[in-house]
C-alpha positions, 0 to 999 in steps of 0.5 A: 432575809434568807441570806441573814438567816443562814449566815447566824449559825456561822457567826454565832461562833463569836458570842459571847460568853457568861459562866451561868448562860446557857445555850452555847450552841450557834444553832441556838440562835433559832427561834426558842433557842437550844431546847434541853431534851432532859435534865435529869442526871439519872435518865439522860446518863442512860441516852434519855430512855425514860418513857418505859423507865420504872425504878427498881427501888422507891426514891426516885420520881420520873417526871417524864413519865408520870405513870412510871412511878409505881415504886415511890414510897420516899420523899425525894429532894433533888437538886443537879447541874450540868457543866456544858463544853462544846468545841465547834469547828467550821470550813468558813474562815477555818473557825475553831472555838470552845465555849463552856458554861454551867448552870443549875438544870433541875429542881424537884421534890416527888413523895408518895400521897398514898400507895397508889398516889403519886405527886411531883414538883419540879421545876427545871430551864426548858430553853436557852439562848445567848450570843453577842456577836459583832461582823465588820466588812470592807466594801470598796465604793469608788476610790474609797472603802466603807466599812458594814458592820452587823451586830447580832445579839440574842438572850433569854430563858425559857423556864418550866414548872412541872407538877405531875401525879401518877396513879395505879390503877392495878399492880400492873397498870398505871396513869400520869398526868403532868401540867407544864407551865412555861414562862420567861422572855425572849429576845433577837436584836440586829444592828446594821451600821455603815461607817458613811452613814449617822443612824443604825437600822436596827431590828428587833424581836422581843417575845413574853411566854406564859404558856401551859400544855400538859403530858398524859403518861401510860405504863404497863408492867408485866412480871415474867418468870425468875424475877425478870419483868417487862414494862411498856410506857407512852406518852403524849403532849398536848393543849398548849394555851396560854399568851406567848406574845411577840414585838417586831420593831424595825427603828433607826438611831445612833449611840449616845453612849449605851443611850439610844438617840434620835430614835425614830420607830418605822415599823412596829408589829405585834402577834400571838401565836401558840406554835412554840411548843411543839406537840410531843409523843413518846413510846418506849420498851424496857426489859429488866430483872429485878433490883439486878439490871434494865435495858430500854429502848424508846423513840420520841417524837415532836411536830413540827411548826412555823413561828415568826424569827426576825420578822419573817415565818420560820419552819419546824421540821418534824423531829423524832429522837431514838434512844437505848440505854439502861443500868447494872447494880452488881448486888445492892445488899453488898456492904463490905465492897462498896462499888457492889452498890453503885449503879452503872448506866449507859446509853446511846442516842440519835436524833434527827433535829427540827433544824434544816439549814442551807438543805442539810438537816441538823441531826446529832448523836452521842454516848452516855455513861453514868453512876449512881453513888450511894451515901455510906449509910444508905439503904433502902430505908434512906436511899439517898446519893449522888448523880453523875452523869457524861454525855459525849456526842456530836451536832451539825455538819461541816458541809455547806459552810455550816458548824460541827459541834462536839460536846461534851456535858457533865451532870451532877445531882443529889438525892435526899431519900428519907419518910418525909411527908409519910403517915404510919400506914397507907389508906 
């Protein structure tokens, strides 16, 4: 079994491919899959800082942070999608391989319900995995040759809906909370066939998630002399409950066409297990001038677990991600020269990863830049733009047999920003 495990990664360069799949990376193929850090354009094209992230201006809800929203006073609408493209290279077999794939990764829609009050709903892919592989080997046996055949195929998402409320409790000092609900199905299947023999043996995972945890969030902003502030932010994930349900057949058959036939069950488990998401805390620093300019820095935690993958327990390192960025707007009142108007964001990050394989960790890096594009008529009555986002970075190593990954990702978002929703005044 511990052979099986370590050799996924490095077929899973073979996989197929569907234009709306998520989840290219080969390193998907463990357990939840490839789990999206974050979906928002605006705080992922600043490396991910968005623990202690307030926005200036009042059209933008952080669903990261529920408490981070101070300065809501629109209804926003969002919608965004993210253009992934990876490149990965391995010393096995000196494999090169580009996998693409695009998909719409947030929806949302956050308005004010007094002027302390604050509410978001969302909804956004929290993981993903799809690979379809097929590997062929000779094996000499006396004065002939058999011919093994592995077939590994892998698919599903796991989806969140988020509702989330953030109050003030002062000018200075705010709470959130923020109810995930995750749902969706997930499935790893491995066929064994050998040419000398009628009936595949195959093995399969299948597991139903239905499943809520819920993020308390905390910020505390201090404002300091010539328009400059300092804000402070923390968030923490808990109580995960709810039916994440797994199937473990082992069964043998062969194709009648795409018909299973001669199906014959050797084993079938069951078992419940609520260690799938993980426990997360965040504590992040910002530091900014008013309407001019921000810079955070933030580090992200998650505990690690063990889950049953294929029929045998696999572990969860513990994790951490740290993260700086922030944005630069040259004069947002500045209607003769445009580009005086779009915020500028940048980031970096590098996280230490949960994955440990063949004794190496499966860590990643990158750079982000990003803009905020006003339409031609906003202002801050009716803040509404578009989203851009470039992430570039790298994942894995070429040691041990094990897969490089480059990427590069493109995000794009649009927010819709008007008085939706508002009475004439607050109460």
């Amino acid at each position: 079994m511990r052979k099986r495990i370590f050799l996924l990664p490095l077929i899973a360069l073979g996989f197929g491919l569907n234009a709306q799949s998520m989840g290219n990376s080969p390193y998907a193929t463990f357990g939840i899959g490839e789990v999206k850090y974050d979906n928002s354009v605006e705080t992922s094209a600043m490396g991910g800082i968005n623990t202690a992230y307030i926005w200036d201006f009042n059209n933008s809800f952080n669903f990261k942070n529920p408490a981070a929203n101070a300065n809501l006073e629109l209804t926003s609408l969002r919608v965004q999608a993210t253009n992934e493209n990876q490149f990965f290279k391995t010393d096995y077999n000196n494999m090169d391989v580009t996998k693409r794939s695009t998909y719409l990764s947030n929806i949302s829609i956050a308005f004010p319900i007094s002027k302390k009050l604050k509410f978001g709903f969302g909804y956004q892919p929290y993981s993903s995995k799809k690979y379809d592989i097929i590997t062929r080997e000779e094996i000499a046996e006396g004065t002939s040759t058999i011919i093994k055949a592995n077939h590994f195929q892998g698919l599903g998402t796991l989806n969140t809906v988020q509702a989330a409320f953030g109050y003030n409790i002062t000018p200075t000092f705010a709470l959130g909370i923020r109810s995930n609900f995750y749902f969706g199905k997930l499935s790893d299947i491995e066929e064994l066939a050998f040419s000398n023999a009628a009936l595949i043996n195959g093995f399969e995972t299948s597991t139903k998630i239905k499943s809520f945890n819920f993020t308390l969030g905390s910020t505390y902003q201090k404002k300091l002399k010539n328009d400059r502030r300092l804000t402070v932010g923390a968030t923490y994930t808990f109580g995960t409950t709810g039916n994440l349900n797994t199937t473990y057949v082992n069964s043998t058959y062969y194709y009648a066409g795409e018909v299973k036939d001669n199906y014959t069950e050797i084993e079938k488990k069951t078992s419940a297990d609520k260690n799938l998401i993980p426990v997360e805390a965040s504590l992040g620093l910002g530091y900014g001038h008013d309407a001019k300019w921000f810079v955070s820095t933030q580090i992200d935690y998650k505990k690690g677990s063990t889950t049953d993958f294929l029929g045998t327990p696999f572990v969860y390192k513990d994790s951490y991600r740290l993260a700086a960025g922030g944005w630069y707007l040259p004069n947002y009142n500045d209607f003769r020269n445009y580009f005086n108007r779009v915020v500028y964001r940048y980031g970096v990050f590098y996280e230490k990863g949960n994955l440990n394989i063949n004794g190496k960790n499966i860590n990643q890096y990158g750079l982000t830049v990003g803009a905020t594009l006003p339409f031609q008529k906003s202002n801050v009555v009716n803040m509404s733009g578009l989203d851009l986002g470039i992430e570039f970075g790298r994942k894995g190593t070429l040691q041990n047999n094990l897969i490089l990954q480059n990427f590069v990702n493109f995000k794009v978002g649009i927010n819709f920003s008007d008085k939706w929703f508002r009475k004439n005044e607050y109460y």
